[in-house]
N, C-alpha and C positions, 0 to 999 in steps of 0.2 A: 698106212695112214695112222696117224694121232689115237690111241685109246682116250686119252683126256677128252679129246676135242670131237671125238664121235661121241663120249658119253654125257658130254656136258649139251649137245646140240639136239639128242634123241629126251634129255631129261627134260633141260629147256622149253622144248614141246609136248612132252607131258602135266607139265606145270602151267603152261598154258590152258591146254585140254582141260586136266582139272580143274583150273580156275572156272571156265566155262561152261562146263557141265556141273558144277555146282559140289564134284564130289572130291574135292580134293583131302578131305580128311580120310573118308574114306579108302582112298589110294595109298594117301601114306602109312595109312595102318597097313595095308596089305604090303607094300614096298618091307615096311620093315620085318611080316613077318613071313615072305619069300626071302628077302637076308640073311635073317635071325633063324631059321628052317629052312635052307634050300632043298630037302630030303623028301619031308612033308607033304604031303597030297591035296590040294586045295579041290575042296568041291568044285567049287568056279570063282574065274577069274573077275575081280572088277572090270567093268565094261572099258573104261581107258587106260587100262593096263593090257587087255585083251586083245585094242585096236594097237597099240604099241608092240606088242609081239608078235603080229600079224605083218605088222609092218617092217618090223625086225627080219623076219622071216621072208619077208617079200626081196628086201634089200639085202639078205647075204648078211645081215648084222646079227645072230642069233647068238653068238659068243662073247658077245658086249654087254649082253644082258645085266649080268650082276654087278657092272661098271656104271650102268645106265641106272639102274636101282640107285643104287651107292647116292651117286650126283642127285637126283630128283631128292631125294631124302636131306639130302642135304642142302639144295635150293630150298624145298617146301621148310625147311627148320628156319632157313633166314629170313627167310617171306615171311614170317610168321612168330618172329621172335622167340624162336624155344632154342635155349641154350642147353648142350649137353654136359654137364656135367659128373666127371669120376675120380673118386676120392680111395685113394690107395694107404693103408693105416698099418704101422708095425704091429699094430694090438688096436682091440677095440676100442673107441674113444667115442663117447654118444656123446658128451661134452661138446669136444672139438667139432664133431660134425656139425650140430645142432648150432653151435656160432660160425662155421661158414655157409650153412646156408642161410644165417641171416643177414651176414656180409655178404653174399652172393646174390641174395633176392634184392636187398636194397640197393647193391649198383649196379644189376644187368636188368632190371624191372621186367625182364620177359616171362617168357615160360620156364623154365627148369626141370631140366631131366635129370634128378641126382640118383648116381646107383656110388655104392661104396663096397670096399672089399678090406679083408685082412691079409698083408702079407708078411709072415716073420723073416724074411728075406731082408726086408727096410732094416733091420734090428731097433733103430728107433726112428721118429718123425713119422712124414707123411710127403704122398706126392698129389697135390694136386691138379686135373687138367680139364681146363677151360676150352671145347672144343680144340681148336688146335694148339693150344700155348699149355705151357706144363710149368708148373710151381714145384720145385725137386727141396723137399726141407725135410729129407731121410735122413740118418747118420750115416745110412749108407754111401750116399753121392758123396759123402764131408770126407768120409774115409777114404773113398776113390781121390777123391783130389788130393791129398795130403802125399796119399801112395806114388800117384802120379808125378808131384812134386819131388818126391824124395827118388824115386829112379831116375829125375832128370836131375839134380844135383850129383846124383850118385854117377851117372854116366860124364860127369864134368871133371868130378875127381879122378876116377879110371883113365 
């Protein structure tokens, strides 16, 4: 069967649950930091996260788990308007950040989850990514495409 389609069906229903028991905040913090720490020893589990591994476990689905996290985590972020956002920098720029997240706040008006990192890899610019959509304005990428252009000319001449 489908890994998508079993984790999107098991999350589904936990988002429901949550909604209905009132704790869904609650859940998603724990979802995330069974993710973020799959290693880590939880005292105990939220109560509908507990019924859902029970259930996992009842149905043979116990290896979907981290799948089924993934999905819930990411329903409850839509449900609820929180955008994730991650900001990838050749070099530190508190400037640059500090005006995309006011360009970021003022057009996604939700939540915002901004983490940022430095990578000397970029050599210069910046990548940024909007849940799934990526903004690539490195030198790096600019270089790649040129490279790219020039070994397919160069293969036209050969």
């Amino acid at each position: 069967m489908n890994t998508g389609a079993i984790s999107k069906r098991y999350a589904k229903a936990l988002l429901e649950l949550s909604r209905e028991s009132g704790r869904g905040e609650r859940d998603y913090a724990q979802a995330l930091a069974l993710l973020e720490h799959p290693d880590r020893k939880l005292a105990k589990l939220e109560e509908d996260i507990e019924k859902l591994v029970q259930l996992l476990i009842r149905n043979g689905r116990i290896p979907y788990v981290k799948f089924i996290l993934r999905s819930f985590v990411d329903l409850y972020r839509k449900e609820n308007g929180i955008v994730e956002v991650r900001l990838t920098m050749a070099s530190p720029s508190p400037g640059l950040e500090e005006k995309l997240r006011q360009i970021l706040a003022s057009t996604i008006g939700g939540t915002i989850l901004f983490t940022s990192k430095v990578d000397p890899d970029l050599i210069g610019g910046f990548v940024l990514e909007v849940d799934d959509k990526q903004l690539n304005a490195s030198a790096k990428s600019q270089l790649d495409k040129i490279r790219r252009k020039l070994d397919e000319l160069n293969k036209r001449i050969v």
